[in-house]
N, C-alpha and C positions, 0 to 999 in steps of 0.2 A: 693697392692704392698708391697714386704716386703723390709727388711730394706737394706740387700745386693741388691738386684735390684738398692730402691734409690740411694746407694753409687757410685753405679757404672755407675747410669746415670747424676749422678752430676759431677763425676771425666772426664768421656770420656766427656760428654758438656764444662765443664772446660779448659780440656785439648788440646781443639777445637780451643779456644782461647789464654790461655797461654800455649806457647808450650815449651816440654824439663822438664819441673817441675813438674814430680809426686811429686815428695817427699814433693815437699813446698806443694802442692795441697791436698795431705794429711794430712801433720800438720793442715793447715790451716781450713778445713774442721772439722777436729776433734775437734780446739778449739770451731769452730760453734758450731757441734751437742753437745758438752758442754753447754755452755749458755755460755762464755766466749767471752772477745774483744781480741782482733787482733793488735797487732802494728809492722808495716813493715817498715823495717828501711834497706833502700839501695839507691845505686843510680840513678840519674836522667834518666828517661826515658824507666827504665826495665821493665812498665807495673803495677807499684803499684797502681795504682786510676782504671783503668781495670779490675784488679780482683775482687774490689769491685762489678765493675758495674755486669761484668760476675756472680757472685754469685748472684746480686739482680734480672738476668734476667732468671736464671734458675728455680729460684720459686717460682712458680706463676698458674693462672688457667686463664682460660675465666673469669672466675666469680669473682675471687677473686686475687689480684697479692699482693706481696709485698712491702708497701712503700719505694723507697729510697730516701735519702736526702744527697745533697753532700755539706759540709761546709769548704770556702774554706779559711784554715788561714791567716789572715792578722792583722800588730800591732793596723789597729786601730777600728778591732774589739772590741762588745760590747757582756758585757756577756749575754744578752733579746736578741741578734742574734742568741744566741743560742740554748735558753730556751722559749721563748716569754715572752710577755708581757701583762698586763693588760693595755686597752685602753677605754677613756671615752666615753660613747655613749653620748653625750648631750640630744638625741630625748629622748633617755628610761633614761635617768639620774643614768644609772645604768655601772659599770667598765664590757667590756668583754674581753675574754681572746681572745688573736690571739698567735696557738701555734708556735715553734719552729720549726726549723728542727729537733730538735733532738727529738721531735716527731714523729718516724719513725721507721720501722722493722728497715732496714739495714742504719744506717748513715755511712758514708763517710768523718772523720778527715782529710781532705786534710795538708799537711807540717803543723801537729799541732802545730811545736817548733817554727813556726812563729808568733805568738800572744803571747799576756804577758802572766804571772802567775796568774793574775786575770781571766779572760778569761778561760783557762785552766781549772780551777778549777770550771769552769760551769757544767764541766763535770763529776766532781766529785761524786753528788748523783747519779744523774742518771743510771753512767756504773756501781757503789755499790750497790745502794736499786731500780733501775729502777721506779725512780718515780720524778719528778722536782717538787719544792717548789714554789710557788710563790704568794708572801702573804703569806695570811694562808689557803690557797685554794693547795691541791696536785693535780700533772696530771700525768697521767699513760702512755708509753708507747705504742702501743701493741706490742704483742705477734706473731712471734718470734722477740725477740729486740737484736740486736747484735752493735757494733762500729769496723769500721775498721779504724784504724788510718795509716797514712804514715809521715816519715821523712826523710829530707838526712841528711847523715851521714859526708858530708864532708864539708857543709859550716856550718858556726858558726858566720859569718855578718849577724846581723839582727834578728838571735833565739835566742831562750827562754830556756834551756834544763828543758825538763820536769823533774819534782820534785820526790820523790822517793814515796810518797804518790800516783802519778799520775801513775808512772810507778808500782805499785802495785795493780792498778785495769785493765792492762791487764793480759790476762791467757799465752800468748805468745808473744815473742817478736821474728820475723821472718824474713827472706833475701832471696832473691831473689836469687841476683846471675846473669850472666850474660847467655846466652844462649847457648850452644854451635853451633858448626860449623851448623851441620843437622836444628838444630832448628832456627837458625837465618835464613838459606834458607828458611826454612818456611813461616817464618813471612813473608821477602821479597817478595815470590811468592803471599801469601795469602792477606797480612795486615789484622790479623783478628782485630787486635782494631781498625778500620774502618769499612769495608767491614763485616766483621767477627760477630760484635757484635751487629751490626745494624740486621742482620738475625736470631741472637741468640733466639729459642724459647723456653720456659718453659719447665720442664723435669718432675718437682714436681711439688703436690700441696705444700701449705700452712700446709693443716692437715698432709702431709703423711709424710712433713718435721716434726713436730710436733711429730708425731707418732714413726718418728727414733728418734727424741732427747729424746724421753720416754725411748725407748729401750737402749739409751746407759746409762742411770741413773743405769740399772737394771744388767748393766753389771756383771759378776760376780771377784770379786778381792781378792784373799786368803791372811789371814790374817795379814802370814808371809809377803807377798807383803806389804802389807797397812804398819807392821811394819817397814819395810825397807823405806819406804816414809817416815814416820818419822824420823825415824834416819839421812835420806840426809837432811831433811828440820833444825834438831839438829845441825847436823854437819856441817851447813853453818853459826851458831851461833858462834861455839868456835876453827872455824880453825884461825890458827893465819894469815891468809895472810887478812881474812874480818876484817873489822870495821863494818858492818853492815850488819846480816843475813835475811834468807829469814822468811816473819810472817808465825802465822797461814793462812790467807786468802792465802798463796801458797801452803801450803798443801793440802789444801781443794783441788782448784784450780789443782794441782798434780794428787790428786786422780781423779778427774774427766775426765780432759785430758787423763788419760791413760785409760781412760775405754773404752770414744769414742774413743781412738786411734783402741783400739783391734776389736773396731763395724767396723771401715772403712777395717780394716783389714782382717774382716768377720769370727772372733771370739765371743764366746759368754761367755769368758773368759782372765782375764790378764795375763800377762807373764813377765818375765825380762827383756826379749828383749824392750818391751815397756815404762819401766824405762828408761832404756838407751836412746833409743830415744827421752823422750819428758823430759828428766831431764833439758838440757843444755836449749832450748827455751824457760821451764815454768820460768827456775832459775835465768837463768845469767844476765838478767835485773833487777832484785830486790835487789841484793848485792852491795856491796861497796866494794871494795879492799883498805888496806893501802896504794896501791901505785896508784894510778890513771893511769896512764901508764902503767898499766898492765892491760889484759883483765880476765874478771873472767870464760868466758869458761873453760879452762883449769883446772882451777882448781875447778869446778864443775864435770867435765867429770872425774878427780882422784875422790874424793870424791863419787860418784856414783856410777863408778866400783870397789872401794875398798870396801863396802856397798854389791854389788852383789855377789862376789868371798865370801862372810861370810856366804850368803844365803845360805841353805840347800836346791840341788833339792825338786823342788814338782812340781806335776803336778798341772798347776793354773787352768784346767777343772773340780776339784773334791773340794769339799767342806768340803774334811774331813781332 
């Protein structure tokens, strides 16, 4: 199966279940076949924990499925709830490890800003170097290992907001959005997060997932491109409205996003357009604004398009 088939068998299964949102369905994919987390930040009951499950249910085989783990935040979580623990054997007198959830392809951050800072910060290696410390004994993952986190946006009794450290190890920060008119009859007729998801069959494997997330590393991105990444990741440093710009690990992160973006897109090359779209979700959660009451969308999306109107046409299919 080549890599446009998968895309298109992940998006149309996807889209089975959460209805009306290509467009988040494609972000959101793209951060996948990056190797990048996910954090979706909307309100109650739009299907944020769904899509998770949707996406753990599409890939998979007879033989082999993907683990998922759903972790669901609460204050008086512990941080070995979410990493594991070493636990004494007394017969063998020897410590064994009992792992984690986050021991798992796809985990599931249920309302992460519900548990401390401590806590939180469980998650720190893992979704960075994909590996948990414990002791002096490391544990790995497997492969494909991805986090989807969810929060709401509009209560603030009882949350934690995550810290800028945390929020710099997702690759996107994403929204829903409500459904429109067509698609909410949908759901109504269907209930597919019932009915819908309990029938949901496999579309991929495991390897051929694998095999497209190869393909979008190989993406091609001309240089001038890559330069202009730069430059936005620069110019989030010294505009005057930030206090605090986006790091290196967003650029990275940048470059990557837009690669897969151009894969799902069933490109074999990047373009500007694809700047544009994946600047404001990789960016606007990593910044600070002097004035907190002000959203940094905005002025992301200036900075971006002011950045692309400099660029000199090129065709991003040619390498020269």
């Amino acid at each position: 199966m080549n890599a446009e088939n998968a895309v298109c068998l992940l998006l149309e299964g996807a889209g089975r279940i959460i209805k009306g949102k290509r467009e988040f369905l494609e972000l959101l994919l793209a951060s996948v076949f990056a190797g990048g987390h996910v954090l979706i930040d909307d309100f109650p009951g739009l299907g944020k924990t769904t899509v998770a499950k949707t996406i753990a249910k599409l890939i998979g085989s007879e033989k082999k499925g993907l683990v998922f783990k759903r972790i669901q935040f609460t204050p008086d979580l512990l941080p070995y709830d979410i990493t594991g623990v070493d636990v004494y054997d007394p017969e063998s007198r020897t410590f064994r490890f009992i792992p984690g959830p986050v021991l798992a392809n796809i985990v599931l951050a249920d309302e992460i800003n519900r548990t401390t800072p401590k806590v939180q910060s469980a998650l720190l290696e893992v979704m960075a170097e994909r590996q948990v410390t414990i002791g002096q004994d490391t544990h790995k993952p497997p492969e494909p290992f991805f986090v989807i986190a969810t929060q709401n946006p509009i209560e603030t009794e009882g949350t934690f907001p995550l810290p800028a450290a945390q929020l710099d190890r997702f690759m996107m920060k994403l929204s829903m959005g409500y459904p429109d008119r067509e698609a909410e009859l949908a759901v109504i007729e269907e209930n597919p997060a019932e009915i819908g998801l309990l029938n949901l069959e496999p579309v991929i494997s495991p390897e051929c997932f694998l095999a497209v997330k190869k393909n979008a590393d190989n993406i091609f991105c001309h240089q001038s491109l890559k330069e202009t990444i730069a430059d936005i990741i620069r110019d989030t440093r010294i505009h005057k409205e930030f206090s605090l710009g986006a790091s290196p690990r967003a650029c990275l992160h940048f470059l990557a996003a837009v690669r897969a973006y151009a894969l799902i897109k069933g490109r074999e090359y990047v373009i500007d357009e694809d700047l544009a779209a994946l600047a404001t979700p990789v960016l606007a959660h990593r910044v600070k604004l002097r004035d907190p009451r002000v959203s940094p969308e905005k002025f992301i999306r200036e900075i971006c398009l002011a950045r692309l109107e400099k660029l000199e046409k090129i065709d991003g299919s040619k390498t020269g």
